[in-house]
C-alpha positions in Angstrom: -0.4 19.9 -48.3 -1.0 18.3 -51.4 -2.7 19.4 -54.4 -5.8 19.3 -56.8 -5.5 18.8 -60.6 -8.1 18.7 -62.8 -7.8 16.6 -66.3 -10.4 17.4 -68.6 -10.8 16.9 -72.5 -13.3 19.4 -74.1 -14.8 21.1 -77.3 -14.3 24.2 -78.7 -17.4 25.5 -77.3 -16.4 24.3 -73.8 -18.1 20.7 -73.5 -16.4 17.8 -71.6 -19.0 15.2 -72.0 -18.9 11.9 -73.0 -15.6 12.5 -75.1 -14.3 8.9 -75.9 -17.4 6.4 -76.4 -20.9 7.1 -77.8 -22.6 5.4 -74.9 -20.4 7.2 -72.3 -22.8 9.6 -71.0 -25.9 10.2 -72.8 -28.2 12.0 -70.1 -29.4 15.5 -70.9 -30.3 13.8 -74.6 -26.5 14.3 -75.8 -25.9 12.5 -79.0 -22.2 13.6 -79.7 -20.7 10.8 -77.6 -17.1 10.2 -79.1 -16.2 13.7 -80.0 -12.5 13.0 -79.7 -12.4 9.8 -81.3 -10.1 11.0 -84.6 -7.5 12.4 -82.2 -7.8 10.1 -79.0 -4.4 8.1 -79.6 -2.3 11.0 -80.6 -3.7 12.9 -77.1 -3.7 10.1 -74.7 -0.1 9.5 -75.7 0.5 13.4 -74.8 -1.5 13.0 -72.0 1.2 9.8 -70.3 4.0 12.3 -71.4 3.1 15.1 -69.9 0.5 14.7 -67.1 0.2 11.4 -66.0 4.2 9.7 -65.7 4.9 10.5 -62.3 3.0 9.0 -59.5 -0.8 10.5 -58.5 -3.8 9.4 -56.6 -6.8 9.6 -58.2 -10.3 11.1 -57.4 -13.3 10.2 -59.1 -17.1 10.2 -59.6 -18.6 7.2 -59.7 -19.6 7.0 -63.2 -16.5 8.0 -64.5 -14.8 5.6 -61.7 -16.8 2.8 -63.6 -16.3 3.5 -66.6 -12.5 3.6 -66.1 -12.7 0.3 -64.7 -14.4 -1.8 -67.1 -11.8 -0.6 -69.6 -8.5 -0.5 -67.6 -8.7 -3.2 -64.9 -8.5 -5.7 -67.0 -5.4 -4.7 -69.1 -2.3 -5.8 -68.8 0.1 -3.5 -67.2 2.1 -3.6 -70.1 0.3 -1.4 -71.3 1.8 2.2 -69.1 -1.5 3.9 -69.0 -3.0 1.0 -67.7 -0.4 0.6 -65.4 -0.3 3.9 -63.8 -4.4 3.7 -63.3 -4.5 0.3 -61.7 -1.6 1.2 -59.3 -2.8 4.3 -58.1 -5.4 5.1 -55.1 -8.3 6.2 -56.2 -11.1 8.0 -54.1 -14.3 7.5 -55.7 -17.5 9.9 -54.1 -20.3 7.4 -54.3 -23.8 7.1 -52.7 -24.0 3.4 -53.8 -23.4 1.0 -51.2 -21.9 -1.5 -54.1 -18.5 -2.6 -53.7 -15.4 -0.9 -55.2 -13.8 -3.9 -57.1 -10.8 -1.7 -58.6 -7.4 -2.4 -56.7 -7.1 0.5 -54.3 -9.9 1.9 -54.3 -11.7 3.9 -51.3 -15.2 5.0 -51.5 -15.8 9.0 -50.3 -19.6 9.7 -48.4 -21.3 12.0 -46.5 -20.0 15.7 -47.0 -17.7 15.2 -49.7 -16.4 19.0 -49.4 -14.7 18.3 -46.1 -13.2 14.9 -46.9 -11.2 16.6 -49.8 -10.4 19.6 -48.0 -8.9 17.2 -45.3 -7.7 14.9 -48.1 -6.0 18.0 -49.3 -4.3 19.0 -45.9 -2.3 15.7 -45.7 1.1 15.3 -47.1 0.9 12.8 -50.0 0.9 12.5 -54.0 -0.6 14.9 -56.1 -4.6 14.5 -56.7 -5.9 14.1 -59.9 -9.7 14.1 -60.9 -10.1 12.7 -64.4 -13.9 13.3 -66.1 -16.1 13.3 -63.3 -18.2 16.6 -64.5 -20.6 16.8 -61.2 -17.6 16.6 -59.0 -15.4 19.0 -60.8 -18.5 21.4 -60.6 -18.4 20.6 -56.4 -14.3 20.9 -56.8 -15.0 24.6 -58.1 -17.7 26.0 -56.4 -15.7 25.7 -53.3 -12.1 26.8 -55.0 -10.3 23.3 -54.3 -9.0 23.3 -57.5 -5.3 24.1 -57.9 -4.5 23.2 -61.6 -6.2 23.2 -64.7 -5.0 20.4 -67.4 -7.3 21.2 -70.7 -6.6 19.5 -73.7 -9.3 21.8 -76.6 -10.0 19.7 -79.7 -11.0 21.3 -83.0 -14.7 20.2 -82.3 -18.0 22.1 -81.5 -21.3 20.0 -80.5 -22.9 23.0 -79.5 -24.8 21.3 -76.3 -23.7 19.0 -73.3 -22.2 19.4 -70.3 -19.3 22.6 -70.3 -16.5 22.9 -68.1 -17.5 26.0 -66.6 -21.3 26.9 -66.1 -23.1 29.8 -65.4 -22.5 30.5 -61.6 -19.3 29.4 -61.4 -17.4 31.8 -58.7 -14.4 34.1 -60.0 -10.9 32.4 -60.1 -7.9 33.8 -61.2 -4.7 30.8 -63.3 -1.6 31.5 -64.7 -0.5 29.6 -67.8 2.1 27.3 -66.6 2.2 25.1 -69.8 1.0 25.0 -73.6 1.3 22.9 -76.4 -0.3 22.0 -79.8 -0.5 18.6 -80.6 -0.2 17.0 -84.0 -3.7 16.6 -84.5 -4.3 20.2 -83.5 -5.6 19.3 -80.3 -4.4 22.3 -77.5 -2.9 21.6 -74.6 -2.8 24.1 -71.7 -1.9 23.5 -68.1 -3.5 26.4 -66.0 -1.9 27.2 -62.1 -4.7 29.2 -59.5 -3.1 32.1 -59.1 -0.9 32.6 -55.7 0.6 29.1 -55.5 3.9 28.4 -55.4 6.1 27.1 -58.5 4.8 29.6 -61.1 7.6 29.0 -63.6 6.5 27.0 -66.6 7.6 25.8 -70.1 5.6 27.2 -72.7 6.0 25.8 -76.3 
């Protein structure tokens, strides 16, 4: 049985959108694109540390799967992020019938709930879903998600797409990890309550 992590970078007030680029995501008329710019080296190195150095598959929405790959497929795996994203599967739910051009990539269909509940069943590496914010919605709606990974900057934009929306059904996570980054930035890895290893560091 493997499990589900979720990676998400949001705001203050709860908003994941379009954190690193201005042009990431601009539907819903958001404007705030590149919230996280001031504090994106000093995270993403946090990030490689603590989340992302042992081996994972990936699970993706196709706008984040796209945006991941103009930026990371052509870097040299010198550099480790890079590295550990070209190398790893990555299940991307699609409805396009365009190609996955990505290294290891396998394109999800059809009822998207029971390919990752099957996904799940199978022994394997941990999953991770990076961005992704229609999927995560999907991921939690039917309780498939096993770990929270929030990194909370010191930002409010005070519209855009949140984490967690109204409707969203009653969970219960146990702190497993925390930490405050140099910038500020706060990290907080989040267990669903009832799995196994519920030790943590806390710092």
């Amino acid at each position: 049985m493997r499990k589900l992590a979720v990676l998400v970078f949001q705001t203050l007030d709860g908003v994941m959108q379009a954190p690193s680029q201005p042009e990431e995501d601009m539907s819903g008329g958001f404007t705030y694109g590149g919230w996280a710019g001031q504090y994106w080296n000093d995270v993403m190195e946090q990030v490689s540390q603590e989340a992302m150095a042992q081996p994972y598959d990936l699970l993706l929405g196709r706008q984040t799967y796209t945006l991941f790959a103009a930026h990371f497929a052509s870097l040299n795996n010198d550099n480790p992020i890079a590295r550990q994203l070209n190398n790893a599967k990555k299940y991307v739910v699609t409805s396009t019938e365009e190609p996955l051009k990505w290294p290891h990539s396998v394109k999800i269909s059809g009822n998207i709930v029971d390919y990752i509940i099957q996904l799940k069943k199978q022994s394997g590496l941990l999953l991770q879903v990076h961005g992704s914010w229609q999927l995560i919605q999907t991921l939690l709606a039917n309780q498939l998600v096993d770990e929270l990974r929030l990194w909370t900057f010191p930002v409010i934009v005070g519209s855009g797409k949140r984490l967690f929306t109204e409707g969203s059904p009653a969970q219960q996570f146990h702190l497993l990890r925390s930490k405050v980054g140099e910038s500020g930035v706060l990290m907080h890895f989040y267990q669903k309550h009832g799995d196994n290893n519920t030790t943590g560091e806390i710092e």
